[in-house]
C-alpha positions as CSV (number, residue, x, y, z in Angstrom):
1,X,12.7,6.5,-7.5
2,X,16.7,6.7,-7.4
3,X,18.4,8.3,-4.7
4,X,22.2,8.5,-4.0
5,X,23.9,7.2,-0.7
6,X,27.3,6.9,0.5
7,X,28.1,3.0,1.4
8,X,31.5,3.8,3.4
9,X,32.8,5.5,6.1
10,X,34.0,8.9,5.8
11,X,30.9,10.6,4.1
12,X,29.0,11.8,0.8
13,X,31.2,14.0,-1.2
14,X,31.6,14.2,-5.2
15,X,34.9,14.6,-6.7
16,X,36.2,17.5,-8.2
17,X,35.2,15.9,-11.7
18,X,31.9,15.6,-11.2
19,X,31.5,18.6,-9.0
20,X,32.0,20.0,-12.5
21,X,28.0,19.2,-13.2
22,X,27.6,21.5,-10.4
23,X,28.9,25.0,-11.2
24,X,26.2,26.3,-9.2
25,X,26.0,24.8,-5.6
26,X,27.7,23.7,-2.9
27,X,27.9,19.3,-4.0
28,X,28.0,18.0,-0.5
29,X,25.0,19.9,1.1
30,X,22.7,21.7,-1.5
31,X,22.0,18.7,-4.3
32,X,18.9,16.8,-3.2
33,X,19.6,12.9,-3.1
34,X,16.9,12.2,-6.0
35,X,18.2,14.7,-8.1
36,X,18.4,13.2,-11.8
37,X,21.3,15.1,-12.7
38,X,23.0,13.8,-9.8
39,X,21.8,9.9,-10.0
40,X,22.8,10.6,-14.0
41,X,26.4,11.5,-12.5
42,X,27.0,8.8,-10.7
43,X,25.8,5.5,-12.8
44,X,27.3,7.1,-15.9
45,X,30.9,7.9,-13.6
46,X,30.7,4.9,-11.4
47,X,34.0,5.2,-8.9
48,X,35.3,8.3,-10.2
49,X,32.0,10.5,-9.1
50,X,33.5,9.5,-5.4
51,X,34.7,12.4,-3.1
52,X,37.9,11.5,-1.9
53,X,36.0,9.5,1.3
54,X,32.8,7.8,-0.1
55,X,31.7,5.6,-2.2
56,X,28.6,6.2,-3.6
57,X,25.5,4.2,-4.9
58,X,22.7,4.7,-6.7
59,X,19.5,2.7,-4.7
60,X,15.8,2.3,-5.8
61,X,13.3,3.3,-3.3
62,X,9.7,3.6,-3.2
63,X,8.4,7.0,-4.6
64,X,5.2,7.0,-2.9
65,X,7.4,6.1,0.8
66,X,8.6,8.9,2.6
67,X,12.2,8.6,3.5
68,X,15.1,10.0,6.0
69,X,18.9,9.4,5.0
70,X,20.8,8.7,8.6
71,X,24.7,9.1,8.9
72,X,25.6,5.9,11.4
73,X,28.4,8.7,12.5
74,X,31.2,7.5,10.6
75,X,30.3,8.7,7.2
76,X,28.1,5.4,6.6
77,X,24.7,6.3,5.5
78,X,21.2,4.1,6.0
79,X,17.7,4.6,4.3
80,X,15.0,4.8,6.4
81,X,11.2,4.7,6.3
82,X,10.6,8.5,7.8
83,X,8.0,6.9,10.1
84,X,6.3,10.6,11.3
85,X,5.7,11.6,7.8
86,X,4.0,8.6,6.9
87,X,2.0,8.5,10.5
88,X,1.2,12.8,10.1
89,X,-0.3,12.1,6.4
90,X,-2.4,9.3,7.7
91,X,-4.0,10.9,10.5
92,X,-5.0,13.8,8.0
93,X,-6.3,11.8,6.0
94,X,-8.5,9.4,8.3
95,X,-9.5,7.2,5.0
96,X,-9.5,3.7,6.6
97,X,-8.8,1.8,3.9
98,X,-5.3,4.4,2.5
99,X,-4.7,4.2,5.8
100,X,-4.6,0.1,5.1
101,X,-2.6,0.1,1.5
102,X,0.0,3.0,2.9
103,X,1.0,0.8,6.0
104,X,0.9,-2.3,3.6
105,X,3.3,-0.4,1.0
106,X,5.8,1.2,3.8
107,X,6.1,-2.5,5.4
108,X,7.2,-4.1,1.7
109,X,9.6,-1.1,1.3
């Protein structure tokens, strides 16, 4: 799965040429990060899909690993594991050996 990040301080934002792709919402908060159209956006723009203070990227994650995207405070955002989600679904599901593959899977991520 693709999701889009911003690598530089001073947050995610589109510019006003690709916000164009986006008659419809509100670019900075209501696009989800996987959203194809967005990931489409970006490769296909490269630089000029940046808001006036990011710089944005296109990385490959696991589908099947839940993630959280974390603002360091300056703008700069991280990928994470989102730890909870992956420990709520386990303990639902109580199989011994998922339990096995999914920590095995989340630790190559």
């Amino acid at each position: 799965m693709k999701i889009v990040i911003n690598r530089c301080c001073g947050g995610f934002g589109l510019s006003e040429e690709a916000r164009r792709f986006f008659p419809e919402s509100d670019c900075d908060r209501d696009i989800e990060r996987n959203d194809p159209e967005l990931i489409r956006v970006v490769e296909e723009m490269g630089e000029r899909a940046n808001g006036d203070f990011g710089s944005l990227c296109v990385v490959e994650w696991n589908e099947n690993v839940p993630y959280n995207i974390y603002d360091r405070g300056d703008g700069y955002e991280i990928i994470e594991v989102n730890y909870r989600a992956v420990l709520s679904a386990l303990l639902e599901n109580q199989d011994l050996s998922a339990i096995h593959a999914t920590i095995v899977e989340v630790l190559k991520s």
